[in-house]
C-alpha positions in Angstrom: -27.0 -9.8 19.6 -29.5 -12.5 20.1 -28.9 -16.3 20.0 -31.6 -17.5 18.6 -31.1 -15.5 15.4 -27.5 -16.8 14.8 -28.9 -20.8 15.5 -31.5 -19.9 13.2 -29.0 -18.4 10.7 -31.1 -15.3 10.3 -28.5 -13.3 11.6 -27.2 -11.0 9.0 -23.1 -9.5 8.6 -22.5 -7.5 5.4 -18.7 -7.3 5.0 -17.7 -4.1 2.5 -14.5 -4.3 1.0 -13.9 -8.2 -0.6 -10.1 -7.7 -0.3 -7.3 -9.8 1.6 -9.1 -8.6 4.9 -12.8 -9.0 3.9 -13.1 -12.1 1.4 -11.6 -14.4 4.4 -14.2 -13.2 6.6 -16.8 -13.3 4.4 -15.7 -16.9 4.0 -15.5 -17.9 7.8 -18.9 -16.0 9.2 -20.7 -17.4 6.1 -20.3 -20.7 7.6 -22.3 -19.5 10.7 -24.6 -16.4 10.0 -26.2 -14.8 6.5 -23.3 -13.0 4.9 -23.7 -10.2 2.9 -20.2 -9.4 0.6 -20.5 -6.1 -0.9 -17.8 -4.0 -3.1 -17.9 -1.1 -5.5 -15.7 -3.0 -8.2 -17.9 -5.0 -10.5 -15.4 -7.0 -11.9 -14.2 -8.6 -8.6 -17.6 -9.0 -7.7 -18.5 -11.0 -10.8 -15.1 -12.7 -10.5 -16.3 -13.7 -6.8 -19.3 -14.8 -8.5 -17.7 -17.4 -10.6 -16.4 -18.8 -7.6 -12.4 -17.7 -8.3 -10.6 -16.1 -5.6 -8.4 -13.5 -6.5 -6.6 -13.3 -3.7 -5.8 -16.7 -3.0 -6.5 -15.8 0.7 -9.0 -18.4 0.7 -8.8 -20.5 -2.4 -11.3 -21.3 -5.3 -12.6 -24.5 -3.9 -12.9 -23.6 -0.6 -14.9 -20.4 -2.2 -17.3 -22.2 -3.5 -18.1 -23.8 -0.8 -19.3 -21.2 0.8 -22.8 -19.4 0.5 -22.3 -15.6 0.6 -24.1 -12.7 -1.6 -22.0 -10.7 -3.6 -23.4 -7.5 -4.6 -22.6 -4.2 -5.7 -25.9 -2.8 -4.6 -25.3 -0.7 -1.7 -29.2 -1.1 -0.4 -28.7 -4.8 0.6 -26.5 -3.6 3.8 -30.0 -2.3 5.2 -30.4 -5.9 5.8 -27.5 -6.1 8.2 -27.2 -6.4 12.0 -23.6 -6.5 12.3 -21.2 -4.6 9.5 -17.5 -4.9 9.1 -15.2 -2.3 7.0 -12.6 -3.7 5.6 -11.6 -0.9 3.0 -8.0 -0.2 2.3 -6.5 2.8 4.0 -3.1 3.9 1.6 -1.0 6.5 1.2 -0.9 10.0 -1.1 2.1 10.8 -2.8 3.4 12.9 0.1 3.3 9.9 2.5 0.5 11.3 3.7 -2.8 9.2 5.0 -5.6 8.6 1.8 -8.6 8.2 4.2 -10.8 8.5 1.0 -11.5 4.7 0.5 -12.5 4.5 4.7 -14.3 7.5 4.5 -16.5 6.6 1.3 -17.1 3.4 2.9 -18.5 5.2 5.7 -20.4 7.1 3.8 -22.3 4.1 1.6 -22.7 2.7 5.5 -24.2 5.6 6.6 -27.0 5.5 3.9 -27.8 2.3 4.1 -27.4 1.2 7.9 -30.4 -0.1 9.5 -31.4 1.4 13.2 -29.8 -0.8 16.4 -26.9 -2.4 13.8 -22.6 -2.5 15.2 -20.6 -0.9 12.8 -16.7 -2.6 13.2 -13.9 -0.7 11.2 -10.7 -3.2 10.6 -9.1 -0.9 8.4 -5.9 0.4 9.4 -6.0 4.1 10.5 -4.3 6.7 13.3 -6.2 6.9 16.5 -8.8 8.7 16.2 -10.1 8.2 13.3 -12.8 5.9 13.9 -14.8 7.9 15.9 -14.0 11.8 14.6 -13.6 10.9 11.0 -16.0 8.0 10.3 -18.8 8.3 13.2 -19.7 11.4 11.7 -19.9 10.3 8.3 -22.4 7.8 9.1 -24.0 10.1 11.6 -24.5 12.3 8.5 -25.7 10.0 5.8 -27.9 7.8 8.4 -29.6 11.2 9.6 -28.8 8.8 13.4 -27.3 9.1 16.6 -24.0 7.0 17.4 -24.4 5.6 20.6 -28.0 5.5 20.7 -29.7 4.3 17.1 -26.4 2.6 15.8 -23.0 1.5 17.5 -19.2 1.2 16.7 -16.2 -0.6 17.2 -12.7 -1.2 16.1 -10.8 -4.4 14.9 -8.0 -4.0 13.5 -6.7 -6.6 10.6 -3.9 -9.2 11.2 -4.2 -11.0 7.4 -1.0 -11.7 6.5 -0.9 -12.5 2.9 0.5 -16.0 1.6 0.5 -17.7 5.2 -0.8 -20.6 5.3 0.0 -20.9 9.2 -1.0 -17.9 10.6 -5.2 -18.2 9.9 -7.9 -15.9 10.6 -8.9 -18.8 13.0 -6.0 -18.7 15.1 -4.5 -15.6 15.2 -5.2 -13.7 18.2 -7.7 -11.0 17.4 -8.0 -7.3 19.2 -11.5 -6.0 19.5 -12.7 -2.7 20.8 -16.0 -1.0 21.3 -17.3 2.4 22.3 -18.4 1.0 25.3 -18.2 -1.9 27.4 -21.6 -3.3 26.5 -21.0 -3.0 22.4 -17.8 -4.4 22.9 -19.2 -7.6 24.5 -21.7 -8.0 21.7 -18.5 -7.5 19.4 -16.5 -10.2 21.1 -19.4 -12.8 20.5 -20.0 -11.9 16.8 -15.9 -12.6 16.3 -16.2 -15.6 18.8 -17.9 -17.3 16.1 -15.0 -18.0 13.7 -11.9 -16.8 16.2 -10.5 -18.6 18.9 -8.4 -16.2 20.3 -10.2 -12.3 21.1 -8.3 -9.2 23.2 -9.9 -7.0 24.8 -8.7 -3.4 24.4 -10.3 -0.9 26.6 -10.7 1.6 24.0 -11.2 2.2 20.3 -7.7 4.5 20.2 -6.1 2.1 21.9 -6.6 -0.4 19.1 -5.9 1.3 16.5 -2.9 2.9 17.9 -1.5 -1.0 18.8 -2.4 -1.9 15.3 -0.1 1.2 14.4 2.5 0.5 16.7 3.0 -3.9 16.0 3.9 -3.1 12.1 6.1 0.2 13.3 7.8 -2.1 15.5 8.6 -4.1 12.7 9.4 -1.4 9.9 12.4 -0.2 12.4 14.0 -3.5 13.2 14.3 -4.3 9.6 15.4 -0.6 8.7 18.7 -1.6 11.2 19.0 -4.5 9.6 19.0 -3.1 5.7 21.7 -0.5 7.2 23.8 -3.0 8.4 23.5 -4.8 5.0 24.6 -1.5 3.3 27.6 -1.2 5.6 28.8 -4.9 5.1 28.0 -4.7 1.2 30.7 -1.9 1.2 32.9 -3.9 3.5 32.7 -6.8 1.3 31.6 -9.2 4.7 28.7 -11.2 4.1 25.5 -10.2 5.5 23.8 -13.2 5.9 27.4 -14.6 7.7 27.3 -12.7 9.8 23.3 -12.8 10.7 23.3 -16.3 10.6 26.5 -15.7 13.5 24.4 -13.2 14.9 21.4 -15.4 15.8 22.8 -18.4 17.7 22.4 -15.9 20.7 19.6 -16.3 22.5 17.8 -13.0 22.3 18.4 -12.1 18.5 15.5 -11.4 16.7 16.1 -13.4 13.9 15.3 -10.3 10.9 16.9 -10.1 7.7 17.6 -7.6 5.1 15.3 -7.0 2.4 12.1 -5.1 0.6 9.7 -3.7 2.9 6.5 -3.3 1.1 3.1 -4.4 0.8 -0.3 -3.0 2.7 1.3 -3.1 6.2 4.7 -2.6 7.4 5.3 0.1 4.4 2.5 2.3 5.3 1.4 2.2 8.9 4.5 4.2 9.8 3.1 7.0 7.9 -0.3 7.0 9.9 1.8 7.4 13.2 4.3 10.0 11.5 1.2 12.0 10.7 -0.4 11.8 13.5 2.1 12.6 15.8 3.0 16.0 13.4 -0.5 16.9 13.9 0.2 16.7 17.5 3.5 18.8 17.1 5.8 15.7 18.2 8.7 14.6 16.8 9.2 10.5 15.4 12.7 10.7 14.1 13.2 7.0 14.6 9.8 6.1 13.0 11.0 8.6 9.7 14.6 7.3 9.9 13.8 3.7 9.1 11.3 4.3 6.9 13.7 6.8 4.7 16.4 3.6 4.8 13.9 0.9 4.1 12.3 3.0 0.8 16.1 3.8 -0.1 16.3 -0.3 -0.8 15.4 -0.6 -3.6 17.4 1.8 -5.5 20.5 0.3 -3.8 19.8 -3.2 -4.9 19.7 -1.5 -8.5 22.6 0.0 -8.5 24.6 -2.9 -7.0 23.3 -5.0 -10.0 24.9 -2.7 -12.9 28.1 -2.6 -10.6 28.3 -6.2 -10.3 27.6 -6.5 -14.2 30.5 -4.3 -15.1 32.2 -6.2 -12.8 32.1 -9.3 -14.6 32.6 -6.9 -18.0 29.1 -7.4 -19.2 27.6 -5.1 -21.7 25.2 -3.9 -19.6 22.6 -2.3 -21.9 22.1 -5.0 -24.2 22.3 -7.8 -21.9 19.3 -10.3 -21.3 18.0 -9.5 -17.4 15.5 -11.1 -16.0 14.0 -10.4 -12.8 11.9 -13.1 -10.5 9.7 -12.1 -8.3 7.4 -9.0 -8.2 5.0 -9.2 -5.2 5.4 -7.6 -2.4 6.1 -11.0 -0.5 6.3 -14.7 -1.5 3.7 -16.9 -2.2 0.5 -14.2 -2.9 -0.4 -12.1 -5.6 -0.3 -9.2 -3.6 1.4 -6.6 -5.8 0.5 -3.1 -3.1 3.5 -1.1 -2.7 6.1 -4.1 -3.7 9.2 -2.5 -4.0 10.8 -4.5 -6.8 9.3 -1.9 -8.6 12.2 0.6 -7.3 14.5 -1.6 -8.5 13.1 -2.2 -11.9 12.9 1.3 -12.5 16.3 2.3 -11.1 17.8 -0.5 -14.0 15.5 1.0 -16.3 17.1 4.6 -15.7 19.8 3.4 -17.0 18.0 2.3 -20.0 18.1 -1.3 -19.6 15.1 -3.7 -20.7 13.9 -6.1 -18.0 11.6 -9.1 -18.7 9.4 -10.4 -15.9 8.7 -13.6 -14.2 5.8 -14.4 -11.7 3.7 -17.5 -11.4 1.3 -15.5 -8.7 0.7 -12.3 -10.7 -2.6 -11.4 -12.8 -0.4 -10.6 -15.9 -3.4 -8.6 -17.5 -3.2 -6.1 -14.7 0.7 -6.2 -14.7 1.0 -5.1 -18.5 -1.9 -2.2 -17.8 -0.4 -1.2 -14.6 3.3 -1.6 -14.7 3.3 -2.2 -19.3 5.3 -5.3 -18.9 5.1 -8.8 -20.1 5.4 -11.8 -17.5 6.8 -14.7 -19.6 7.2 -18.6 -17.9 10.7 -19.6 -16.4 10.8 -21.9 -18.8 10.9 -19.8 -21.7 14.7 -18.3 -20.5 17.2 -19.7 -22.2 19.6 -16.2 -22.9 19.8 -14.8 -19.4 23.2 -12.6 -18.8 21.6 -11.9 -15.6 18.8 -13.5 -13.0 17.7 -11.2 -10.5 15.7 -13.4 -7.6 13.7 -10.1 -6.3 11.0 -12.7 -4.4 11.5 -15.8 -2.6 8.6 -17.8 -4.5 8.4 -21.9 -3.5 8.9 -22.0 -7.3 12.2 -20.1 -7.3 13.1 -22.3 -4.1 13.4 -25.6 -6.2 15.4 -23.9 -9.1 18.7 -26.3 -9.1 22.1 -25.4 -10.6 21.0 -26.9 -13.2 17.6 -25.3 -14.0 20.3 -22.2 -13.8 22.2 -23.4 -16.2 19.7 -24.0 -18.6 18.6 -20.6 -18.4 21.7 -18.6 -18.9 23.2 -17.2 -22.1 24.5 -19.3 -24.9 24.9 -22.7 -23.1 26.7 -21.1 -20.2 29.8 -19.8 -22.1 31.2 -16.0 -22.3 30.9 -13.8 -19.6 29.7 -15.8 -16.4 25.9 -15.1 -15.7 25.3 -13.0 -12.9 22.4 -14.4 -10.2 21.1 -11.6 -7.9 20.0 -13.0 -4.8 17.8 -10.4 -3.0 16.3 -12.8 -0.6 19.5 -15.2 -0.1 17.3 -17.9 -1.6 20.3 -20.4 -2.9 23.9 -21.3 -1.4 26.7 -18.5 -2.6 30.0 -20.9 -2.9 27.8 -23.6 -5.0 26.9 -21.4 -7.4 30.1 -19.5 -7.6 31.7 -23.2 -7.6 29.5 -23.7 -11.1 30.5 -20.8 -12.8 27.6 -18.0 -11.2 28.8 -14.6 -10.4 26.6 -13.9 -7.2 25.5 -10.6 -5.4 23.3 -11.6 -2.3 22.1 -9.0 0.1 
């Protein structure tokens, strides 16, 4: 990597993939070095173009701010010295890996990587990957020789979508290279715009840790959701006894809840594969993720029992479910499980309405056929489900409650579902709520 072509600016990144990993860094190297931003979908890229953000990763003014070249036009990576894939890597149907988005990528790299450029993969795959799945892509397509015309590395993403504390800036970033001297030239490319950079001494190594950090995290809240389960049918309240649970010391401080999203609800599956291949057993790693998927549907069902509880009529009541991201505060709608629980209630026949001041509500009614309506516009709620811990929801007062419920509060008491423990059980069950927390 030479100096003088970064103080000059002529040095060149081309980011592909302008998601929640590649539009942030896109947006930080862009300030330093030429950036190129490429992706296959027109319609973000024009939407980039108009300076909106769509993920609200880096926001519209700070967008515009920035001088990057968005392009569908694969040839302009040929310009690049440095390229970073940031493609997403999902799940089939079976829970199996979908390396088709990482291994086209690697593929439109391959034909159009220049000779002597670093290739860094941030997307999230199993060990191995890197080198014996998308190496020889690129070897393919390039007609070059990894290691000698072209080189690799591995980075693996730490966005967290919807914090505002946790930055690209100041999160500690892994690199890895195939060898100690790409490695270096990787670690002063991401020196540029991150403070903190870890060395791992291997490629597998960093994507296994990448692996292993959301694992980690997928089996601590998997305990906790089965302890919620247990105390729901012991009628003792969860968050009681958490909140009695974490004065000690070394408590971890989780809490029961939807595990969804890019991350935590599909990085297990890598490692379960992976290891299957390899004819070894992860019966901890399958366990939670069979309890944490099974969420969902038990949140649904303990909404129609706590309906019939309070001797609503189920079918035809007004429900209204807040919240349909994966997480609060982002748009991020990948793998949100308050999709199980919508369609568990809609098993049983029941029509919910929609409310979400983060969602793109033209992609919700093509993706998931349902209308998001304002807050504002509920005035004949039976039943509130708070699926998502928005800052909106957060400042919703007893009574903004009110106001929202059936026929001026009066009949049957309107039922508030409170899947993230967002308001205070004995005040609203002093003002006339029925409450379900989990």
């Amino acid at each position: 990597m030479s100096l003088s072509k970064i103080l000059n600016k002529s040095y060149t990144i081309a980011i592909v993939g302008l998601g929640y990993v590649g539009l942030p860094l896109a947006a930080a190297f862009s300030k330093k070095v030429n950036v190129i931003g490429y992706d296959i979908s027109k319609n973000k890229i024009n939407t980039l173009k108009n300076g909106i953000d769509p993920t609200q990763e880096v926001g519209d003014t700070a967008l515009q701010q920035c001088d990057i070249l968005y392009t569908n036009d694969a040839e302009e990576i040929k310009r690049a010295d440095f390229i970073i894939v940031a493609v997403p890597t999902p799940i089939k149907n079976d829970h199996t890996p979908d390396l088709t988005p990482v291994t086209s990528a690697s593929k439109i790299v391959g034909q159009n990587i220049s000779k002597g450029a670093i290739v860094v993969f941030e997307s999230t795959v199993y060990p191995g990957v890197t080198e014996e799945i998308c190496v020889p892509q690129i070897e393919k397509y390039s007609h070059l020789k990894c290691g000698e015309d072209f080189y690799i590395g591995y980075s693996p993403e730490r966005i967290n979508p919807g914090d505002k504390v946790h930055r690209l800036n100041n999160i500690v970033k892994i690199i890895s290279g195939m060898n100690n001297e790409t490695r270096e030239k990787i670690k002063q490319v991401y020196a540029l715009v991150i403070n903190k950079l870890y060395e791992a001494e291997n490629i597998k190594v960093a994507e296994a840790a990448k692996l292993i950090e959301n694992t980690q995290r997928d089996i601590n809240i998997a305990f906790i959701n089965e302890v919620a389960t247990v105390f729901n049918k012991l009628n003792i309240s969860t968050k009681a006894v958490i909140d009695a649970m974490n004065t000690k010391w070394n408590a971890l401080g989780f809490r029961p809840g939807l595990v969804g999203g890019h991350c935590i609800g599909i990085d297990p599956y890598y490692l379960v594969y992976e290891s299957e291949m390899n004819n070894i057993d992860t019966e901890l790693v399958s366990l939670a993720r069979k309890i944490n998927n099974n969420m969902g549907p038990f949140i649904g069902e303990n909404i129609i029992r706590k309906l019939i509880q309070e001797k609503h009529a189920v079918k035809n009541d007004n429900i209204y479910i807040l919240g349909l991201t994966f997480k609060e505060n982002c748009p991020d709608m990948r793998n949100s499980k308050v999709i199980d629980i919508i369609n568990r209630l809609r098993e049983y026949g029941i029509t919910i309405r929609a409310v979400d001041p983060h969602v793109n509500k033209t992609e919700i009614k093509n993706n998931y056929d349902f209308d998001i309506i304002d807050s504002a516009a509920i005035t004949d709620a039976d039943c509130l489900i708070f699926a998502v811990a928005h800052r909106e929801f957060r400042e919703f007062s007893i009574d903004t409650l009110k106001a929202m419920s059936k026929d001026s509060f009066s009949g049957n008491k309107t039922v508030i579902i409170d899947v993230k423990n967002i308001f205070n059980k004995e005040h609203l069950e002093n003002a006339g709520f029925a409450y379900w927390g989990l």
